[in-house]
C-alpha positions in Angstrom: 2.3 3.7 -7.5 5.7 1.8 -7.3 7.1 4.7 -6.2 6.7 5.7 -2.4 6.1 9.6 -2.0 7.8 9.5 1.6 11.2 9.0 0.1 11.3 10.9 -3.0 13.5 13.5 -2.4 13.0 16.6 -4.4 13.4 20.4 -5.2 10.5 22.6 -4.4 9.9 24.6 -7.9 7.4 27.8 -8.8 5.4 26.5 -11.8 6.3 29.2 -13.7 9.9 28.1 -14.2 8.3 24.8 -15.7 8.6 26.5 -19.1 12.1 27.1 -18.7 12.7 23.2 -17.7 13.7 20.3 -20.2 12.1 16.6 -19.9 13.2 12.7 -20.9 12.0 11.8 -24.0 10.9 8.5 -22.2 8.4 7.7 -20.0 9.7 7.8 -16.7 7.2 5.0 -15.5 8.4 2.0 -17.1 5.3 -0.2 -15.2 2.2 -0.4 -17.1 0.0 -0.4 -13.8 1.7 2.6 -12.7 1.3 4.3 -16.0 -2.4 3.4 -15.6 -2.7 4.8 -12.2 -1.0 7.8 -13.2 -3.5 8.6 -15.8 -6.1 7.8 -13.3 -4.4 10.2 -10.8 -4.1 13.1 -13.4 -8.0 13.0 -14.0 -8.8 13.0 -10.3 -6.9 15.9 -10.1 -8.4 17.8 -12.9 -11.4 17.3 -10.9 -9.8 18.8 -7.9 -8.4 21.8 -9.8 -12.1 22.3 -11.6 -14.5 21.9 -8.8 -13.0 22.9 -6.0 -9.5 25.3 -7.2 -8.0 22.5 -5.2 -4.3 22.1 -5.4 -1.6 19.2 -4.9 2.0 18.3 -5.4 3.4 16.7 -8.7 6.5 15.1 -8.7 8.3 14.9 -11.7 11.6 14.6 -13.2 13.6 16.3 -16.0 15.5 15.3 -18.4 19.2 15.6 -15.9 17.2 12.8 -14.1 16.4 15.6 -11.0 13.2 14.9 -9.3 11.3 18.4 -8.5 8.1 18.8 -7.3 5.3 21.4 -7.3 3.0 22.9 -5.7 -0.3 23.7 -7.8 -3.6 23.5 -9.8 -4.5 21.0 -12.5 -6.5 22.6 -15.4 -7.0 19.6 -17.9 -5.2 16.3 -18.8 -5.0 15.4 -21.8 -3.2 12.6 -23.7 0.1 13.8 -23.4 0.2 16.7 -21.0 -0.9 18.2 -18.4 -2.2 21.7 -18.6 -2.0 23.9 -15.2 -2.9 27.0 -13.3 -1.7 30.1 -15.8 -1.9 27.9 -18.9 1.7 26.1 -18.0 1.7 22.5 -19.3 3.3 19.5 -18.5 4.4 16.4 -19.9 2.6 13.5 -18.7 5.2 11.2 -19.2 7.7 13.3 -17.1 5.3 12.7 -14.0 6.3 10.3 -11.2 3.7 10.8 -8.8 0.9 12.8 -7.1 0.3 13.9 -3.7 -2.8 14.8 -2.8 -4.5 16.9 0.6 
């Protein structure tokens, strides 16, 4: 992805104040490739999360333009969210990045 994990600087969140958060109407990846590799990213982790209870970090940012990142398991993807560990979901267009172990 375009952007480099290593700099992003961001707030360590709990997932469960994700509900509470608000998020850009607009995608926050304006590349198509990185949009496409984000998708990508999002299944692998659904994988992760299903086969193995494997978590990583998401980086994502809300609609203030803060980037925040947490700490978790990825449930399901699906075409415009992401659905996580206690049934929390996620927009996918609000994601920056993945980190994974």
């Amino acid at each position: 992805m375009a952007l480099s994990l290593p700099t992003l600087s961001a707030e360590v969140i709990d997932k469960d104040l994700i509900p509470s958060l608000r998020f850009p109407h607009d995608d926050v990846l304006t590349d198509p490739d990185d949009i496409k590799q984000r998708r990508h990213d999002a299944e692998r982790a659904t994988s992760l999360g299903n086969n193995y209870q494997g978590k990583l970090d998401i980086y994502f940012q809300t609609a203030d333009g803060a980037v925040k990142r947490v700490y978790t398991t990825i449930w399901a993807t699906h075409q415009e969210y992401l659905t996580l560990k206690s049934g929390i979901t996620l927009p996918l267009h609000a994601v920056l990045a993945f980190d994974f172990y």
